[in-house]
LUMKOL-722940 format. One line per field, with one value per atom (N, C-alpha, C): residue number from 1; chain; atom name; x, y negated, z negated. Coordinates in pm, whole numbers, plus 50000, padded with zeros to 5 digits. Layout:
% LUMKOL-722940
seq: NUM, ...
mol: A, ...
atom: CA, ...
xx: X, ...
yy: Y, ...
zz: Z, ...
END
This chain:
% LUMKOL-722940
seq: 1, 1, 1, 2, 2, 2, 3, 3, 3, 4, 4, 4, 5, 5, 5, 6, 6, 6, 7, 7, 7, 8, 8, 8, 9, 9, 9, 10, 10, 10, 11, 11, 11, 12, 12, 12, 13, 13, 13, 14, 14, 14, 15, 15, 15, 16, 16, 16, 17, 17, 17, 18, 18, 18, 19, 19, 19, 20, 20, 20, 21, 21, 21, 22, 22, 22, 23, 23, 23, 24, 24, 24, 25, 25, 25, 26, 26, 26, 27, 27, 27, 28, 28, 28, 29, 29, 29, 30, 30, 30, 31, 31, 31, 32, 32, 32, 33, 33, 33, 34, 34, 34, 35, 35, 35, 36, 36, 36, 37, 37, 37, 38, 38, 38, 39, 39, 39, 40, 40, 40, 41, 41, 41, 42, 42, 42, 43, 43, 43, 44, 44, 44, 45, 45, 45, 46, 46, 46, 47, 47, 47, 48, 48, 48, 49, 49, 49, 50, 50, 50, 51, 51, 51, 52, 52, 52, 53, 53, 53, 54, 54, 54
mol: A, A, A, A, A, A, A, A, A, A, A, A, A, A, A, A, A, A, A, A, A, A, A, A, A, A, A, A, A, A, A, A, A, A, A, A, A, A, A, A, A, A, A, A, A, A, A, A, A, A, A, A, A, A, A, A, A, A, A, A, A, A, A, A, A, A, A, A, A, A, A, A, A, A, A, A, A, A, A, A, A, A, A, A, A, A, A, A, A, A, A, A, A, A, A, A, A, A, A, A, A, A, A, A, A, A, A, A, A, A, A, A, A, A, A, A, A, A, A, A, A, A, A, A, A, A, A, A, A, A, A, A, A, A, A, A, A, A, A, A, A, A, A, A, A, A, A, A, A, A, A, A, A, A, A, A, A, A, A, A, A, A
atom: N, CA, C, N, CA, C, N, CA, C, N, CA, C, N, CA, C, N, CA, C, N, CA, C, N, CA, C, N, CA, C, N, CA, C, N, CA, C, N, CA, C, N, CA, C, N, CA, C, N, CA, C, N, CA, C, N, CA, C, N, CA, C, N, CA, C, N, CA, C, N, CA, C, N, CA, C, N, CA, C, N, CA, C, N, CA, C, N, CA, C, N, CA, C, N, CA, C, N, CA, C, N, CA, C, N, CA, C, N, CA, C, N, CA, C, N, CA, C, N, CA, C, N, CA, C, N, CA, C, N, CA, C, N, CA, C, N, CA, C, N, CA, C, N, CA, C, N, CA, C, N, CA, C, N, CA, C, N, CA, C, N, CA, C, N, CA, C, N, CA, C, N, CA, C, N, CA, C, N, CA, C, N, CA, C, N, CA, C
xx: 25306, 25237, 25122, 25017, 24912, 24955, 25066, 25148, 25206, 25239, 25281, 25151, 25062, 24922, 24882, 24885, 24813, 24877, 25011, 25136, 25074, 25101, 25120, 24964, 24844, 24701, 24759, 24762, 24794, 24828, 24954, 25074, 24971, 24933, 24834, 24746, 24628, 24540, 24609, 24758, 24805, 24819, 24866, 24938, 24837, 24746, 24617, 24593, 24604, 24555, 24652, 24794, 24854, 24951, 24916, 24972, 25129, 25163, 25310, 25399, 25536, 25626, 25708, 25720, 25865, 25974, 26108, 26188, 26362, 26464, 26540, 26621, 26707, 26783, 26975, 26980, 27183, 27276, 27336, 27454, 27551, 27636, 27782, 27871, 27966, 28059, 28171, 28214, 28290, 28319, 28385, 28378, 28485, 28524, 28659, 28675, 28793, 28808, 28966, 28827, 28959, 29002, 29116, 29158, 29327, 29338, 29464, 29554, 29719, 29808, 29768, 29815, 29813, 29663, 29545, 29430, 29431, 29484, 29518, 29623, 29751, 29832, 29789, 29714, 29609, 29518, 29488, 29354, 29452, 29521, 29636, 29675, 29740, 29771, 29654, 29514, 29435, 29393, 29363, 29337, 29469, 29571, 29717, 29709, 29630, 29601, 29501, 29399, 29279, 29343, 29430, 29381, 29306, 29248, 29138, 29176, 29124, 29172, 29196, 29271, 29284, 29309
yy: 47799, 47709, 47780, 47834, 47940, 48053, 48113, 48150, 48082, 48001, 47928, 47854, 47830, 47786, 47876, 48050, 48124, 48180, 48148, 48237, 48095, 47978, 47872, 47892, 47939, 47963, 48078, 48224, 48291, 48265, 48202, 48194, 48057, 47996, 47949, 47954, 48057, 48128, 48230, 48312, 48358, 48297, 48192, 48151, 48035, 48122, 48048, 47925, 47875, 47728, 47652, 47646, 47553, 47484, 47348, 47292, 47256, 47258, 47189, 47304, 47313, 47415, 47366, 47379, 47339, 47407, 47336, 47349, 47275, 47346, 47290, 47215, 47148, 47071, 47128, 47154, 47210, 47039, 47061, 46966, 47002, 46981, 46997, 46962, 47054, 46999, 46908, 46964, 46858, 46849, 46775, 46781, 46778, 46838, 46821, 46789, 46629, 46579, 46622, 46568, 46632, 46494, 46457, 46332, 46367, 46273, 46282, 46237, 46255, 46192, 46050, 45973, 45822, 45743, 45816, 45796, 45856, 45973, 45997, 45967, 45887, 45827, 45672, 45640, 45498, 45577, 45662, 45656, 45673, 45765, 45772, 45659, 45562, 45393, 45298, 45353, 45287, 45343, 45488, 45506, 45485, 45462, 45450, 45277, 45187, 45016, 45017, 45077, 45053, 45166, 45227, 45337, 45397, 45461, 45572, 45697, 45767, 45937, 46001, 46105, 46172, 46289
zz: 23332, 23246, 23175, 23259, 23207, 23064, 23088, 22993, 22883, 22893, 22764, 22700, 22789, 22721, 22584, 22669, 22619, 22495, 22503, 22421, 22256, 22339, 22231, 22152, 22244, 22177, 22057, 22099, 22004, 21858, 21924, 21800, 21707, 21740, 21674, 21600, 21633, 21618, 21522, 21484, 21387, 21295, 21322, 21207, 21124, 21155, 21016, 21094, 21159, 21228, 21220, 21135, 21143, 21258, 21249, 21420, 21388, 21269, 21254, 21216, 21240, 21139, 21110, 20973, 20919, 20899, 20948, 21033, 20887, 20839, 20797, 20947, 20864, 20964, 20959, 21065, 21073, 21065, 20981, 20945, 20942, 20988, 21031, 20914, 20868, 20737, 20783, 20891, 20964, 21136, 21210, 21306, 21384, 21490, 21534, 21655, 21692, 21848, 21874, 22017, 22078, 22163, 22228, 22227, 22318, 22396, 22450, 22347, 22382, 22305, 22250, 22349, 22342, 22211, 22236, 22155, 22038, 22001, 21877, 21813, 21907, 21806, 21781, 21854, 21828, 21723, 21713, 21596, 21492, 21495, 21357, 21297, 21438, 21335, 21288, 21292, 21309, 21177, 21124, 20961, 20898, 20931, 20881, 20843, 20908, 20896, 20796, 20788, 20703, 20605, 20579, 20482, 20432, 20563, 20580, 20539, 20498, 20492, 20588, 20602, 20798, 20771
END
C-alpha cells in the first residue's frame, strides 16, 4: 500500500498536478457466440421470424 501511495504521489507530482487522465474507449466491431446446437438453431429461427440480419 505504502508503495502505491508513493508511486501514485510521483506520477502526480509529474504530470503537472493533473488528477484525471484521459483515456479513449475500446469498441468491439463485432462479436462472436458461442452457443450449443439446439440454441443456435433457435436463434437462427428466431432472426429467420423477425427478419433480422445474421
Amino acid at each position: 500500500m505504502l508503495f502505491g501511495a508513493v508511486f501514485g504521489l510521483i506520477s502526480l507530482t509529474t504530470r503537472g498536478g493533473h488528477g484525471t487522465v484521459s483515456r479513449q474507449a475500446v469498441v468491439a466491431d463485432r462479436y462472436n457466440i458461442v452457443a450449443g446446437i439446439a440454441a443456435a438453431d433457435d436463434a437462427r429461427n428466431l432472426l429467420a421470424r423477425y427478419n433480422w440480419r445474421h
